[in-house]
C-alpha positions in Angstrom: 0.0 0.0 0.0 1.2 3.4 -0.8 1.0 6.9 1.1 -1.8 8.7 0.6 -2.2 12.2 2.7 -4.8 15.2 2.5 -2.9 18.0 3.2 -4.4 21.4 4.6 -2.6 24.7 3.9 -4.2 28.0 5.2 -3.1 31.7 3.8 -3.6 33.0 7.0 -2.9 30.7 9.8 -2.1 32.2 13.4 1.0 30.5 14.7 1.6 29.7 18.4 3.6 27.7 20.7 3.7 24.2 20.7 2.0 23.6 24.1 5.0 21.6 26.5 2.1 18.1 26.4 2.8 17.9 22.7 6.6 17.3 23.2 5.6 13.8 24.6 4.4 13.1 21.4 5.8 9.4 20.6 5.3 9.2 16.4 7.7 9.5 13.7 4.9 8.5 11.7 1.2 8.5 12.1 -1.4 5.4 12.2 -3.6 5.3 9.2 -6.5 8.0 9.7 -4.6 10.4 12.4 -4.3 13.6 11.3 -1.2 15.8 12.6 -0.5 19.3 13.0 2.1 20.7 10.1 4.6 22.6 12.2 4.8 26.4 11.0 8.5 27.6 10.3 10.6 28.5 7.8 14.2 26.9 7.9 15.6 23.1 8.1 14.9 20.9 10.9 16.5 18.3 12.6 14.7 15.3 10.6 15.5 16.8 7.0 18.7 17.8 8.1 18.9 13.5 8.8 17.6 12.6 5.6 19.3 14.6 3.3 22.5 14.0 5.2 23.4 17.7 4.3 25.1 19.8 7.1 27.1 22.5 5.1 24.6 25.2 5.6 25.5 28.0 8.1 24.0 27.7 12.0 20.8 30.0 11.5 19.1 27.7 9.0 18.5 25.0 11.3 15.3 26.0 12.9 13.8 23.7 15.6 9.9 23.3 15.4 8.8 25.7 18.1 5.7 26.9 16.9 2.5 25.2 14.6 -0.8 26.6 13.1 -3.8 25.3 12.1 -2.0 23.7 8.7 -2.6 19.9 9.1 -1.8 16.7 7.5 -4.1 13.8 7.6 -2.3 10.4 7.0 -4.0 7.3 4.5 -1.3 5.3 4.6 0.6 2.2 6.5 1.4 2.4 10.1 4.8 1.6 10.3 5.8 -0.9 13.1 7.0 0.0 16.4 10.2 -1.8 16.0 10.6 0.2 12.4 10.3 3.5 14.4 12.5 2.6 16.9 15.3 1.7 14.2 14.5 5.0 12.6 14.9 7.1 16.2 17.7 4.9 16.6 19.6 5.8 13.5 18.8 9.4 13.7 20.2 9.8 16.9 23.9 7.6 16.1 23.6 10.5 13.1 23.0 13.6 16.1 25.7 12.3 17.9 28.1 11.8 15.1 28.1 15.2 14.4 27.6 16.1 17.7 30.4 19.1 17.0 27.8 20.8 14.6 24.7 20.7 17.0 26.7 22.1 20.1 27.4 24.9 18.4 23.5 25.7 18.7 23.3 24.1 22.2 21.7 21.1 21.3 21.4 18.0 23.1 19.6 14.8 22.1 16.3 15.1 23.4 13.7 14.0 20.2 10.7 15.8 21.7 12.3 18.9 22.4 14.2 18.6 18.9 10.6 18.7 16.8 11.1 14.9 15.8 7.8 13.3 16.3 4.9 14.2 14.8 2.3 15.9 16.6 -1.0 14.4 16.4 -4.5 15.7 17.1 -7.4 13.4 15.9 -7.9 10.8 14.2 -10.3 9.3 11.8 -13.7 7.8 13.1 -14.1 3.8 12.7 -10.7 3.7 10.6 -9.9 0.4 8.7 -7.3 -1.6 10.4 -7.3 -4.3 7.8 -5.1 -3.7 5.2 -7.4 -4.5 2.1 -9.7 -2.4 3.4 -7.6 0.4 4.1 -6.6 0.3 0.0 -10.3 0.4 -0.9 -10.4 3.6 1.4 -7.5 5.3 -0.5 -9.3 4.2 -3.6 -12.6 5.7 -2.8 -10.5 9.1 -1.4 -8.8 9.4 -5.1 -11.5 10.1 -6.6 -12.4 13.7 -4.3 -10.2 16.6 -4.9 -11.5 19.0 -2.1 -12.7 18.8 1.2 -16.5 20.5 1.8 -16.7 19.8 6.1 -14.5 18.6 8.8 -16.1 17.6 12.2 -14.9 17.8 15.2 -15.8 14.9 17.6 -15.6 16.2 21.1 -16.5 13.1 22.9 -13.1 13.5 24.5 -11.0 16.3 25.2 -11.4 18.9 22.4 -7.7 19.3 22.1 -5.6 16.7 23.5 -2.0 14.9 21.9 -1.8 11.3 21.6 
């Protein structure tokens, strides 16, 4: 199964702190259905500086995600395993610590919530298909819409809360 994502992009989106209980945030990648916030900065973070392996750019273009907005992503595609995410935290931070010499000169220590890592998640999709055939079928269905009318929000739970 591929990715498949409905991205939301506002021209005016008010940007504010990323509240301290979002740091706990424990996702490199979202389950199928959750939607997470897109965070709202302009320069290269931690995780992009990791996959494109590039750190010949001066100091003040690494920007750590400290603020987000109402822009969201909201993830179709596979769940990646727990024991893949753990690899993938693993291998990012052998990378920090390798070039340890380039992130003390911001004061940076390896801490992945307070380094923007995870992804930030704030609701997910009602009843979403677990089952992997079924979760295709829902792309499927999805391809053929290109815009959203209506979003609901469910507030059975806590109207804002980070899982």
């Amino acid at each position: 199964m591929c990715d498949a994502y409905i991205v939301a992009t506002f021209h005016v989106s008010e940007k504010i702190d990323i509240p301290e209980a979002a740091l706990s945030a424990k996702k490199l990648a979202p389950d199928f259905g959750d939607l997470v916030i897109n965070y709202a900065h302009v320069g290269r973070h931690i995780r992009e500086l990791y996959y494109s392996g590039d750190l010949d750019l001066p100091i003040e273009h690494v920007k750590l995600f400290t603020n987000m907005s109402a822009d969201f992503c909201m993830h179709f595609g596979p769940t990646p395993e727990v024991k893949q995410y753990e690899r993938t935290l693993k291998k990012i931070e052998d990378w920090f610590k390798l070039n340890s010499s380039f992130f003390e000169k911001m004061d940076l220590d390896w801490n992945p919530q307070k380094l923007g890592i995870n992804r930030i998640g704030v609701a997910e999709l009602v009843d979403a298909p677990c089952d992997p055939i079924e979760q295709k079928n829902f792309q499927r269905r999805l391809s053929f819409f290109d815009k959203i009318l209506k979003l609901e929000l469910e507030t059975k739970k806590k109207p804002f809360a980070f899982f």
